[in-house]
Residue frames as qw, qx, qy, qz and C-alpha x, y, z in Angstrom:
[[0.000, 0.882, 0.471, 0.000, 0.00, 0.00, 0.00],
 [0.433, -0.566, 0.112, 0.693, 3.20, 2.19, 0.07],
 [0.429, 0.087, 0.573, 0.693, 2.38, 2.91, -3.81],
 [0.012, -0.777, -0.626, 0.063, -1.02, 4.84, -3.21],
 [0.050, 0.823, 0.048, -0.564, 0.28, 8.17, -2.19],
 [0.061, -0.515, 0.492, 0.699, 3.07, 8.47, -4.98],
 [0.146, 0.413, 0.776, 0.453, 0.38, 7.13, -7.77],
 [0.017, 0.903, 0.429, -0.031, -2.23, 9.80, -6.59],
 [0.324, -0.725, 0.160, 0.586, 1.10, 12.50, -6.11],
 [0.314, 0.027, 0.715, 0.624, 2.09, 11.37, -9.69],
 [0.101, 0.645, 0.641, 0.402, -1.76, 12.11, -10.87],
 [0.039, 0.892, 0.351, -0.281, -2.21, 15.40, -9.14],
 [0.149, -0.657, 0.387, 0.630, 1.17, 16.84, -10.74],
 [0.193, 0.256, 0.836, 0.445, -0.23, 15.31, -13.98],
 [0.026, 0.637, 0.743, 0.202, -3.53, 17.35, -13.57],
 [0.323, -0.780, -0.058, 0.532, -1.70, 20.32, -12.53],
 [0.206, -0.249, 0.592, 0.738, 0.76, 20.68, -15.48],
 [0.225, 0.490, 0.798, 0.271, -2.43, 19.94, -17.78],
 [0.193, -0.821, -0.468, 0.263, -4.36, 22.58, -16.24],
 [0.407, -0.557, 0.171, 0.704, -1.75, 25.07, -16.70],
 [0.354, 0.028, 0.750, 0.558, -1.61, 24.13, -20.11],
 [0.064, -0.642, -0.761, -0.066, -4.95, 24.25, -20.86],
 [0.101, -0.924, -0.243, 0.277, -5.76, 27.60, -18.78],
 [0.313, -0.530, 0.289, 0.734, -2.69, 29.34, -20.57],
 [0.228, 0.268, 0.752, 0.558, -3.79, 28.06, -24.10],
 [0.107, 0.743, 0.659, -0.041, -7.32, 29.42, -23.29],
 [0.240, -0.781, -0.211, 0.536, -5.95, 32.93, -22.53],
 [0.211, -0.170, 0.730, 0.628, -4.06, 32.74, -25.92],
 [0.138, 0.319, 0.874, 0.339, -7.23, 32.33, -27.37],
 [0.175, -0.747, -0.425, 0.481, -8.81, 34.89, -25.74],
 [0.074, -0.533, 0.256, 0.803, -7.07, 37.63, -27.67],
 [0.582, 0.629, -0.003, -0.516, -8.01, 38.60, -30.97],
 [0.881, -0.054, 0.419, 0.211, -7.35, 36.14, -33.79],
 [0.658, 0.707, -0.034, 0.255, -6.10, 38.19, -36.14],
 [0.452, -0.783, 0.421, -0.075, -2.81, 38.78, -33.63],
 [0.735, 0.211, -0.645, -0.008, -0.10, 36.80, -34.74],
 [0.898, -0.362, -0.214, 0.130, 0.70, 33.47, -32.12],
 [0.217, -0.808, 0.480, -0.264, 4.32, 33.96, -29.72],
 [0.887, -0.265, -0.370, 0.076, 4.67, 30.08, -29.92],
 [0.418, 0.588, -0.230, 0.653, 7.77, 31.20, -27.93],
 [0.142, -0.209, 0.529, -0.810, 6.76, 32.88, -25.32],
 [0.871, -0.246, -0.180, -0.386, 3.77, 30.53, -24.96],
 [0.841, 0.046, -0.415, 0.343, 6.60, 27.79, -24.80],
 [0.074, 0.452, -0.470, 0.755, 8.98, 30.75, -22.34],
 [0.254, -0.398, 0.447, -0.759, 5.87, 30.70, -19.98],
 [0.904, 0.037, -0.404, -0.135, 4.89, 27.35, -19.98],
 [0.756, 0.099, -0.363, 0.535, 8.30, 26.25, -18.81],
 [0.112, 0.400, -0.442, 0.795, 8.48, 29.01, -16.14],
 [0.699, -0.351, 0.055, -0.620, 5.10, 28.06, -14.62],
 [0.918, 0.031, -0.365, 0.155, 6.66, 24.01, -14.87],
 [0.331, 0.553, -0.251, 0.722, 9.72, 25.65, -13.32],
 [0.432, -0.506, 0.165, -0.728, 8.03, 27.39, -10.33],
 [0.910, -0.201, -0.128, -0.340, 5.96, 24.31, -9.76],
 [0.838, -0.018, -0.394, 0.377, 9.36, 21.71, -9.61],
 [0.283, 0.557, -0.412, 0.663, 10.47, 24.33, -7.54],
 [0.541, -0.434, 0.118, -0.710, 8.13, 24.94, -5.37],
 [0.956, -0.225, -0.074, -0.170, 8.03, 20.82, -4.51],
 [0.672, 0.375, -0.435, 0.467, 11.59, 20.77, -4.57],
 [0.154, -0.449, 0.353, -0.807, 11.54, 23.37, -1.62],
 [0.792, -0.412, 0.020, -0.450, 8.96, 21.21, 0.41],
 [0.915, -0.194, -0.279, 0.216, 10.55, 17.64, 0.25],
 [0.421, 0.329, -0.547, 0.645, 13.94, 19.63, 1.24],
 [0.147, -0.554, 0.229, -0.787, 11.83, 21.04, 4.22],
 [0.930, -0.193, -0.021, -0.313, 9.99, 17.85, 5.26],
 [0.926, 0.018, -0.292, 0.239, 12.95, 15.94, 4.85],
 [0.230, 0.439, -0.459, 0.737, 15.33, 18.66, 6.86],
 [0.644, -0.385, 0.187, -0.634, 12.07, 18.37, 9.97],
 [0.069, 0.017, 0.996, -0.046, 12.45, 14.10, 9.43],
 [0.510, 0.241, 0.444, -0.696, 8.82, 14.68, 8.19],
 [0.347, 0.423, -0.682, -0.484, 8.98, 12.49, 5.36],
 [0.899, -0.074, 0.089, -0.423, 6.18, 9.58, 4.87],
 [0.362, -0.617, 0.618, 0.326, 8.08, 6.68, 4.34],
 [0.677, 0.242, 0.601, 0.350, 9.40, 5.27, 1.11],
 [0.197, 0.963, 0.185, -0.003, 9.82, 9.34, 0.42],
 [0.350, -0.842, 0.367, 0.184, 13.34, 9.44, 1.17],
 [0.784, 0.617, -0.015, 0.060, 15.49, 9.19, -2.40],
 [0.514, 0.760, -0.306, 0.255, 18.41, 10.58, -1.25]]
């Protein structure tokens, strides 16, 4: 049963990155169409929002795992 969280941890950062995706595309779309696309800077802020995000979990496990608050089978390194 030690595979539960990190299958549901796996699907919420799966439905997170989507989302993003998705809610960035929309906003793109949103503008007028006769605008040319930025694939670019779609692709720039994509990857800064992905970015953020691996940060942002990167920064927890170090904190959990500097407390000893790590579930176990969480501890990679």
């Amino acid at each position: 049963m030690n595979w539960v969280p990190v299958v549901f941890i796996i699907f919420k950062v799966g439905v997170l990155f989507i989302g993003m995706f998705f809610s960035i595309k929309w906003h793109y779309d949103q503008r007028k169409s006769s605008e040319p696309i930025n694939i670019k800077r779609i692709s720039l802020e994509f990857f800064l929002y992905a970015a953020g995000a691996l940060t942002i979990f990167g920064l927890m496990y170090a904190l959990f795992r500097y407390l000893h608050m790590l579930p176990a089978g969480f501890d990679f390194i």
